[in-house]
DRENSEMI-414239 format. One record per residue: residue in three letters; x, y, z of N, C-alpha, C in turn. Coordinates in steps of 0.1 Angstrom, whole numbers, plus 5000, padded with zeros to 4 digits. Example, Ala and Ser with C-alpha at 12.3 -4.5 7.8 and 13.67 -1.06 7.14 Angstrom:
# residues 2
ALA 5132 4943 5078 5123 4955 5078 5132 4967 5078
SER 5128 4978 5071 5137 4989 5071 5129 5000 5079
END
This chain:
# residues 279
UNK 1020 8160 6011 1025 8174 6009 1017 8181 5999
UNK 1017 8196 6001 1013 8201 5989 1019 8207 5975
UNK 1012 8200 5966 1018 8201 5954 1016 8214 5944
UNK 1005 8222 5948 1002 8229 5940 0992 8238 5949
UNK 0992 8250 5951 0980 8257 5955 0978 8271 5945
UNK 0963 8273 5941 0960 8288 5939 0950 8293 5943
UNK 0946 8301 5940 0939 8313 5948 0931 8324 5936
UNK 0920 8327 5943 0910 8336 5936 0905 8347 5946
UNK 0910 8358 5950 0905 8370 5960 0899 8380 5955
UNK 0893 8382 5966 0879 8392 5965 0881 8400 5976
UNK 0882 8415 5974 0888 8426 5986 0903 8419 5992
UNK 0910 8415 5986 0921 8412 5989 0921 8396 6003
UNK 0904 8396 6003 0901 8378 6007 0909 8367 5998
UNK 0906 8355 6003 0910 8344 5999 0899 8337 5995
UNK 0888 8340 5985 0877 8331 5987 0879 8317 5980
UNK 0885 8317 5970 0879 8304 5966 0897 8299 5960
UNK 0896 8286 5964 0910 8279 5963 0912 8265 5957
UNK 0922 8262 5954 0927 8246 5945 0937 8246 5949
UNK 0940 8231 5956 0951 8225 5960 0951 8215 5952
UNK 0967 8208 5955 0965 8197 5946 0977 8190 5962
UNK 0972 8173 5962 0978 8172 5979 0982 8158 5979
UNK 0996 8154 5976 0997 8146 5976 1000 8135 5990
UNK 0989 8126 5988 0984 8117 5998 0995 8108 6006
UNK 0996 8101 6015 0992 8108 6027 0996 8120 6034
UNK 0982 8130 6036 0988 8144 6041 0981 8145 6052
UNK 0985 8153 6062 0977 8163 6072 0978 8177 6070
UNK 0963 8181 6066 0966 8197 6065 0958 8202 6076
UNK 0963 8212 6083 0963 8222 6094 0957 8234 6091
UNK 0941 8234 6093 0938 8253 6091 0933 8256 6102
UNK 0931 8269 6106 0925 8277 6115 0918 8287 6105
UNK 0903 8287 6110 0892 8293 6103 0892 8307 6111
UNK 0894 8316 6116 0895 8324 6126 0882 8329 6123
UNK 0876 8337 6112 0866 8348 6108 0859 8342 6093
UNK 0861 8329 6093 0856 8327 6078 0853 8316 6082
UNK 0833 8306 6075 0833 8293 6073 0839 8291 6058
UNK 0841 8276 6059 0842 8270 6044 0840 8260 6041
UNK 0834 8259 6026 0832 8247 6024 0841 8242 6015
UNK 0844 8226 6017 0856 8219 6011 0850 8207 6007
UNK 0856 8203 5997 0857 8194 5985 0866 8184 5982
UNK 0864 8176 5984 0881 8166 5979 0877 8159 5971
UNK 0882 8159 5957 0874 8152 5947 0877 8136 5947
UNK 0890 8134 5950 0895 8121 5945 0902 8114 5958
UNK 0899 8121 5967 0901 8112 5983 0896 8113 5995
UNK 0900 8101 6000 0893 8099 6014 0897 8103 6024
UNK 0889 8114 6029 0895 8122 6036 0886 8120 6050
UNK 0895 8128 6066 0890 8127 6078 0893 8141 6083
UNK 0880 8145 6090 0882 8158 6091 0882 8160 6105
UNK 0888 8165 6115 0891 8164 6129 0888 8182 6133
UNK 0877 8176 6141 0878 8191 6149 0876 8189 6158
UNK 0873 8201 6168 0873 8198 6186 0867 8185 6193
UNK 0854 8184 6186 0843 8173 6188 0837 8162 6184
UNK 0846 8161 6169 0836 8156 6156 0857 8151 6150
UNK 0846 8137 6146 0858 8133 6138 0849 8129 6123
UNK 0845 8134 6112 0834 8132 6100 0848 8124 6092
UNK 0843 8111 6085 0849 8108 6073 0838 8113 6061
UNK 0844 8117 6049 0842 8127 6042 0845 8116 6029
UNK 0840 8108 6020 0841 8102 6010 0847 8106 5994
UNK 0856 8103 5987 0856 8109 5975 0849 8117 5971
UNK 0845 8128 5963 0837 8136 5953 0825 8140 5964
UNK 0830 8141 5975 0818 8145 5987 0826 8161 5992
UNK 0819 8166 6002 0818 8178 6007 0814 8180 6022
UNK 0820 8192 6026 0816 8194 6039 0818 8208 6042
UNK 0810 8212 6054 0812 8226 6058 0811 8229 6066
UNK 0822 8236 6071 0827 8238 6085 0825 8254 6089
UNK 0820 8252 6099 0820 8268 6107 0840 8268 6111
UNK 0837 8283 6117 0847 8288 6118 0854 8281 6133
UNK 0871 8276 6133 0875 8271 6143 0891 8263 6135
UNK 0889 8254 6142 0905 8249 6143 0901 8233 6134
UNK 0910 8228 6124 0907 8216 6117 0920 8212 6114
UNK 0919 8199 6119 0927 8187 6111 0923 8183 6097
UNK 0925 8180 6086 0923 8171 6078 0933 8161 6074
UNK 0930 8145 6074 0936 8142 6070 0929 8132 6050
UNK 0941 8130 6045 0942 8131 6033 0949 8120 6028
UNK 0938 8107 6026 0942 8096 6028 0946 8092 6014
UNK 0939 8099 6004 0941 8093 5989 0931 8086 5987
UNK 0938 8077 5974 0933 8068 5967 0938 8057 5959
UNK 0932 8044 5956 0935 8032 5952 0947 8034 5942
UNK 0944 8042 5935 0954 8046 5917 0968 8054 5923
UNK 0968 8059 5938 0977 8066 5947 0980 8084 5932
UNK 0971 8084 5930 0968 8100 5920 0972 8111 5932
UNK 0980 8122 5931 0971 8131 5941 0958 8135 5940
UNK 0957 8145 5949 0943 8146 5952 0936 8160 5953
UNK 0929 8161 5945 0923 8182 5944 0914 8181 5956
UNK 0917 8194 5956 0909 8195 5968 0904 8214 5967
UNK 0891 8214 5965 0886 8229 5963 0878 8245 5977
UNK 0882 8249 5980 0879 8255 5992 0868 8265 5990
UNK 0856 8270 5994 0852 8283 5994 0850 8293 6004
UNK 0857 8303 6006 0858 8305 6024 0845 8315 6024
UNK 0837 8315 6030 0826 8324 6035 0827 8331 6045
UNK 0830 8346 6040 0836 8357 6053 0823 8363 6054
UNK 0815 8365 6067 0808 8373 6075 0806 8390 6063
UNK 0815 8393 6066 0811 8409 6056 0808 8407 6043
UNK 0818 8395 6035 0813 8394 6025 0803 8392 6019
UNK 0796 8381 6027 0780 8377 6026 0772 8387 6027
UNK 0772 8391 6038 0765 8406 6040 0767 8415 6030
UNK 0777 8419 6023 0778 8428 6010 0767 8422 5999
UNK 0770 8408 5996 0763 8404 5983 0749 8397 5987
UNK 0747 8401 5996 0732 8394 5997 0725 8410 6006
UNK 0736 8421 6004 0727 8431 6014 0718 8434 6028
UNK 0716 8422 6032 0710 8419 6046 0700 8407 6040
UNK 0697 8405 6027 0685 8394 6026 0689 8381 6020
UNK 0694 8379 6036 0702 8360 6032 0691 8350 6031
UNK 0695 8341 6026 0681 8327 6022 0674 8327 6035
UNK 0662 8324 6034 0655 8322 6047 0654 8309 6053
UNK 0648 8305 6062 0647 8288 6067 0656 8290 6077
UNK 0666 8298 6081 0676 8296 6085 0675 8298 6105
UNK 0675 8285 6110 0671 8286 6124 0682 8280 6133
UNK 0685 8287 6143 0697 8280 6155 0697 8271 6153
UNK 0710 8263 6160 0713 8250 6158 0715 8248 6177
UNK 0709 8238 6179 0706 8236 6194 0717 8228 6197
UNK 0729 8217 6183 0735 8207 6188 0747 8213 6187
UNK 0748 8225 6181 0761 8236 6177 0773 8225 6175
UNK 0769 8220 6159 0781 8208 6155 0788 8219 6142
UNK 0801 8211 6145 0810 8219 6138 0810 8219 6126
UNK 0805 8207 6117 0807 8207 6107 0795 8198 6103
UNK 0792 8198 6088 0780 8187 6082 0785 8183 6068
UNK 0786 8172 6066 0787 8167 6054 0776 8165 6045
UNK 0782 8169 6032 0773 8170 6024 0776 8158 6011
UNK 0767 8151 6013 0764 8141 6002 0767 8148 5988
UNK 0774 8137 5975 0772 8138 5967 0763 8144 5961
UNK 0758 8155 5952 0746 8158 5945 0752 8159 5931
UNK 0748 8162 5922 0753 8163 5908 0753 8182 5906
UNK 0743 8187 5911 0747 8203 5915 0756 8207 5921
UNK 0762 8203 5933 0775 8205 5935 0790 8197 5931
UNK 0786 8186 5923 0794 8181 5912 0799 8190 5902
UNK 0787 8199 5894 0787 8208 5889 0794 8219 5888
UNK 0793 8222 5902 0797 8235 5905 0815 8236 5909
UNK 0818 8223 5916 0828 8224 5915 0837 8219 5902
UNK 0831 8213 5893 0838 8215 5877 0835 8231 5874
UNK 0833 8233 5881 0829 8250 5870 0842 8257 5878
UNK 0846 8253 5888 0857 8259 5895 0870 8251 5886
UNK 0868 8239 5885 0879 8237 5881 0884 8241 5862
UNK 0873 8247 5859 0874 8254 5844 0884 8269 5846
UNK 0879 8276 5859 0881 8289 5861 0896 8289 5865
UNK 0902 8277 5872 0914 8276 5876 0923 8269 5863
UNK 0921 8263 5857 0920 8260 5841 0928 8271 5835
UNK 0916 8284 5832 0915 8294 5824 0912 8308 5834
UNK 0924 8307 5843 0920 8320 5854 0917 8331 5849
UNK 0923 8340 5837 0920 8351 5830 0904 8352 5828
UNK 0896 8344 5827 0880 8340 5828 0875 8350 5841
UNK 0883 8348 5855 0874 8353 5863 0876 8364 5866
UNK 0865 8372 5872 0867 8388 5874 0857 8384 5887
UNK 0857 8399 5895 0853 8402 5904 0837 8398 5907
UNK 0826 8400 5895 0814 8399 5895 0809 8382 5893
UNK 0821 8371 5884 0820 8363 5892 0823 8353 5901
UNK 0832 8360 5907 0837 8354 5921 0822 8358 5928
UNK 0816 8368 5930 0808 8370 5934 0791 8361 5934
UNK 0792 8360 5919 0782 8350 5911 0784 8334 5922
UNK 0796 8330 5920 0803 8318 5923 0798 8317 5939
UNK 0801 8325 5950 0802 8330 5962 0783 8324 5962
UNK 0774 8331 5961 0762 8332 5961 0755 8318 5959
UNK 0760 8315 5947 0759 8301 5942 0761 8287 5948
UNK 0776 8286 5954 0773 8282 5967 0767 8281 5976
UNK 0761 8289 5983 0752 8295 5992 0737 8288 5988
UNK 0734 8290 5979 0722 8288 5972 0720 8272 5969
UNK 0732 8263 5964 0727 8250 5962 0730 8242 5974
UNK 0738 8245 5983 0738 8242 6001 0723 8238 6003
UNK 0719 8249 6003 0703 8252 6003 0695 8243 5997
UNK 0697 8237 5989 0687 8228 5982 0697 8214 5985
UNK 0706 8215 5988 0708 8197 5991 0699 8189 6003
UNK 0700 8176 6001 0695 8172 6014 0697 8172 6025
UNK 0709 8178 6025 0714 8182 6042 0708 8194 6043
UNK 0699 8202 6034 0699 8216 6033 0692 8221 6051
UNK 0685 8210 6059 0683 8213 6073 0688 8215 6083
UNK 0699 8205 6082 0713 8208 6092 0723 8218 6085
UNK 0723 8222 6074 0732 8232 6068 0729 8244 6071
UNK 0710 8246 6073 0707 8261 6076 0706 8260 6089
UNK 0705 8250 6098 0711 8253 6112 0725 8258 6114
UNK 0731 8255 6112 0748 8252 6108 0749 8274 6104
UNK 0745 8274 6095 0742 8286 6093 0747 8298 6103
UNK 0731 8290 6109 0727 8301 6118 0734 8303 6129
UNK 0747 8293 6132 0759 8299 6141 0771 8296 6136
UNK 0771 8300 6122 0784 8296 6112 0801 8306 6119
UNK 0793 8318 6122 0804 8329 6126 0808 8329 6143
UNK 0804 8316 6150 0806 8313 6164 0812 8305 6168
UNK 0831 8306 6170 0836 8295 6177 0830 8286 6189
UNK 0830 8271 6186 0822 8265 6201 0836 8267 6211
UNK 0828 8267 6221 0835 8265 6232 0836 8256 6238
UNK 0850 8250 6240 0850 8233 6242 0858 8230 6255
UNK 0858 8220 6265 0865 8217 6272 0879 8209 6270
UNK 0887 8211 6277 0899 8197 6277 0894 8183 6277
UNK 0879 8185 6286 0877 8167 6285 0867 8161 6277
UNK 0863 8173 6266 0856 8172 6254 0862 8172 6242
UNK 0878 8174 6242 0882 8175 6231 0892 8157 6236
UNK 0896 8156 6248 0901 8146 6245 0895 8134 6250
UNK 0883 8134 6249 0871 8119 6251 0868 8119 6234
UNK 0866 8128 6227 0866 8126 6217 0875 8120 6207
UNK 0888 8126 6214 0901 8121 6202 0907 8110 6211
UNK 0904 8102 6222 0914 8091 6227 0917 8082 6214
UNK 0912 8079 6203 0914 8069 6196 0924 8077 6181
UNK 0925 8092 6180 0926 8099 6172 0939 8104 6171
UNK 0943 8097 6161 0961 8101 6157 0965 8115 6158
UNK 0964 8123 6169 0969 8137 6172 0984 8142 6186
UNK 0990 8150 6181 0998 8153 6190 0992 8160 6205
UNK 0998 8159 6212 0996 8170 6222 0998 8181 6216
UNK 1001 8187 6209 1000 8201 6203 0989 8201 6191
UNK 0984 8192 6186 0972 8195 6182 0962 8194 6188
UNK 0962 8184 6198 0949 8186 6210 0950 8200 6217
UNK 0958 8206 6223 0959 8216 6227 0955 8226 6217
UNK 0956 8229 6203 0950 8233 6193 0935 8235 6191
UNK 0931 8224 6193 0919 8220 6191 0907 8229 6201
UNK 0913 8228 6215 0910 8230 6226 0913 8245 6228
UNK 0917 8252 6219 0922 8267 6218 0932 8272 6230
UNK 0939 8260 6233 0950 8269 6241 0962 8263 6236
UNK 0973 8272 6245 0989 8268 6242 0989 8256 6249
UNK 1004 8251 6241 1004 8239 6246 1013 8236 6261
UNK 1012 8247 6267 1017 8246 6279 1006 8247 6291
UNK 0996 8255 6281 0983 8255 6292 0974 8247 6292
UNK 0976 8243 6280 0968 8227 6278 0974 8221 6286
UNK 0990 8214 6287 0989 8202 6296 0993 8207 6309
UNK 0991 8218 6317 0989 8227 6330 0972 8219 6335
UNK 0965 8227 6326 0951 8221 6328 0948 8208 6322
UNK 0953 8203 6319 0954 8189 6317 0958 8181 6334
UNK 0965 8182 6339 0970 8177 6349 0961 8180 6361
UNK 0955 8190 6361 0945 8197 6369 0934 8187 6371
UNK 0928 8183 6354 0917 8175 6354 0918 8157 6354
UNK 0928 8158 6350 0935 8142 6349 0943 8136 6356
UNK 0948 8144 6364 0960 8142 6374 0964 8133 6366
UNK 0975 8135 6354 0983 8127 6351 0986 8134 6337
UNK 0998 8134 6330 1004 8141 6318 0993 8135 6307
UNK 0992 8144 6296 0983 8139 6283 0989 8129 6282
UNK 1003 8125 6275 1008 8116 6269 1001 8099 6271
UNK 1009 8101 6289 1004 8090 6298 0990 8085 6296
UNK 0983 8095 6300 0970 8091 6302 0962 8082 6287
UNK 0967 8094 6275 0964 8091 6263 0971 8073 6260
UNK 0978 8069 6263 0987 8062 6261 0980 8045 6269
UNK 0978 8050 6282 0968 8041 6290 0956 8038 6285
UNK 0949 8046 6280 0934 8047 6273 0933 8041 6263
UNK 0946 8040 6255 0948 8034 6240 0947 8018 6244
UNK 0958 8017 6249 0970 8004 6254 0947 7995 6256
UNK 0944 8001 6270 0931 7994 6276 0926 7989 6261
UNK 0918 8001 6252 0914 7999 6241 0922 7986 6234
UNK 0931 7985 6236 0934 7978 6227 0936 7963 6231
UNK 0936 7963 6244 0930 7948 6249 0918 7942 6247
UNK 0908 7949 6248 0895 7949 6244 0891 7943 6228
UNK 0900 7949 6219 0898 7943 6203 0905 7934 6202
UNK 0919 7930 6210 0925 7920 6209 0916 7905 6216
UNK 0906 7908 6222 0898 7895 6227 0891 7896 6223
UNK 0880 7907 6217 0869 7908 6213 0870 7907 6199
UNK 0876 7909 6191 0872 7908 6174 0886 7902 6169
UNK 0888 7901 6152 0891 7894 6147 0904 7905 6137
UNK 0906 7915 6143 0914 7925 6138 0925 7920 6139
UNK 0939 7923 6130 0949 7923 6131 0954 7930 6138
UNK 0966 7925 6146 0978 7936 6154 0977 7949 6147
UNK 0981 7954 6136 0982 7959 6129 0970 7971 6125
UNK 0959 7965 6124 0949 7971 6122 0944 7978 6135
UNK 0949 7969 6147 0943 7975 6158 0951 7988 6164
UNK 0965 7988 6164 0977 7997 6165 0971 8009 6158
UNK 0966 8008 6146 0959 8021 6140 0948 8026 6146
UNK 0945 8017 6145 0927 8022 6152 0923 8031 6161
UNK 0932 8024 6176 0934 8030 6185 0942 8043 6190
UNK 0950 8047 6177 0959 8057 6178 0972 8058 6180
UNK 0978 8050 6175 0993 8044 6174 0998 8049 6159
UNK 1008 8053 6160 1014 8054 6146 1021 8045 6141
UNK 1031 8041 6150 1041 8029 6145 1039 8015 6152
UNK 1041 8007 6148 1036 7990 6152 1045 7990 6163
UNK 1059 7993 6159 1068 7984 6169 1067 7990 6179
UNK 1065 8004 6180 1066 8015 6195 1052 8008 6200
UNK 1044 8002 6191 1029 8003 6200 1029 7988 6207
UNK 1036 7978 6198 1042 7966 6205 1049 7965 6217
UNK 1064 7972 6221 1071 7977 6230 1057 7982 6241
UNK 1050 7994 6239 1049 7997 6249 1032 7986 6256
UNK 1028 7978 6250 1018 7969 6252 1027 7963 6259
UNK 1037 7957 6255 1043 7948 6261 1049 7950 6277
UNK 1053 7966 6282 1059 7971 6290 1046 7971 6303
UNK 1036 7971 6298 1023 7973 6303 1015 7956 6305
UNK 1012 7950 6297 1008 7934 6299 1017 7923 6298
UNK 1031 7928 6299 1043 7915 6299 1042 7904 6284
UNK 1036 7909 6278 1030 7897 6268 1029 7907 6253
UNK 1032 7902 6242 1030 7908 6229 1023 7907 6228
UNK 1013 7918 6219 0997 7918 6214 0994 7903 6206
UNK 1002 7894 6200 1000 7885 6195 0998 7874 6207
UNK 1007 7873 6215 1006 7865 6230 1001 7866 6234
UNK 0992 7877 6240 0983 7882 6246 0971 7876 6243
UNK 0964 7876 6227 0956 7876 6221 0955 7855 6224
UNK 0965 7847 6220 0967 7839 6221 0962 7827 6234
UNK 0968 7839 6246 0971 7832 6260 0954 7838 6265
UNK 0945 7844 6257 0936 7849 6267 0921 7849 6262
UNK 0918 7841 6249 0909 7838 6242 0905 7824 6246
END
């Protein structure tokens, strides 16, 4: 859940933010007209979009063009909550404070990925303690520099070592991808999401999602998703050394016993029996 959120606006934007999120969470945004870059300082986090499932490490970073995101918000060993810092990058805004003369280097991206992670640096270590001073001491910030702040970002992106995939990334930051049904769910068969978040993902409702869903699968999401798992999960039950348990996650199961019950409804045998009678 969230424990704490604030906020720093510019033209009555939302640019730059502090959550505080206690773990385990799933937070839910849609980017509609703004990229952002995000921060989780003190947890391990998984970031879900149409195509791309990135794990994102403590005190690391990422940045996402504009679109539809899961995050999930796994914590950490000390079970602390977890800060988490945002900077939304709106299209006009940039264009105000850089006037037309944005950093250069900046060239298409031919793989049009939604998001890049950005390695620890000590400059953007930096910068996000400088955020966390201003939220600290908010009377500190004024308009010129949110602005300062805004730029600044922009600027050490640029010099990280992702700085090549970030200025691709860039260069179609303000372009929803356009994704298929059978691109969003080849991607997530193993990925703890509802039918209403795949449908999400996939930018439709969730009645047109599983309309066209049936079109291309002949068979309901649920089912199908459910078959794909169950298979998967015979496969690691013969092939590796995983626990019931660990495998039930893996593959996309939330609860043991429902994922037990329905293995069992499906190979007559408990994933333990199974594992047993077939090695």
């Amino acid at each position: 859940m969230i424990l704490n959120r604030e906020s720093f606006h510019f033209h009555e934007q939302c640019v730059i933010e502090k959550l505080i999120v206690r773990p385990p969470y799933r937070f839910t945004t849609m980017f509609q007209d703004n990229a952002c870059f995000l921060h989780c300082k003190n947890s391990d986090t998984v970031i879900l979009s149409a195509t791309e499932k990135l794990q994102v490490a403590p005190n690391h970073a990422v940045l996402l063009k504009c679109g539809t995101y899961f995050a999930d918000f796994a914590g950490n060993l000390a079970g602390e909550p977890c800060e988490v810092y945002a900077v939304h990058l709106y299209p006009a805004i940039l264009k105000e404070l850089y006037g037309g003369d944005f950093p250069t280097a900046i060239k298409p991206d031919p793989g049009k990925k939604d998001t890049v992670a950005i390695t620890g640096t000590f400059l953007i270590s930096h910068f996000v303690e400088s955020l966390a001073l201003y939220f600290a001491h908010p009377e500190l910030m004024n308009p010129e520099l949110l602005q300062l702040k805004m730029k600044e970002i922009v600027l050490l992106l640029m010099q990280t070592s992702d700085a090549g995939t970030i200025s691709a990334l860039f260069a179609d930051l303000y372009s929803p991808r356009q994704v298929s049904i059978s691109e969003v769910v080849e991607r997530h068969l193993h990925s703890d999401l509802s039918n209403e978040e795949l449908a999400s993902l996939a930018g439709l409702s969730l009645s047109t999602f599983k309309r066209e869903f049936k079109k291309q699968f002949r068979d309901t999401p649920s089912n199908y998703l459910k078959d794909k798992r169950l298979e998967e999960t015979k496969k690691l039950l013969l092939k590796t050394e995983l626990t019931v348990s660990e495998i039930c996650y893996r593959v996309g199961f939330k609860d043991i016993a429902h994922f037990s019950r329905l293995f069992k409804q499906k190979y007559h045998s408990s994933p333990s029996v199974f594992r047993s009678l077939n090695r």
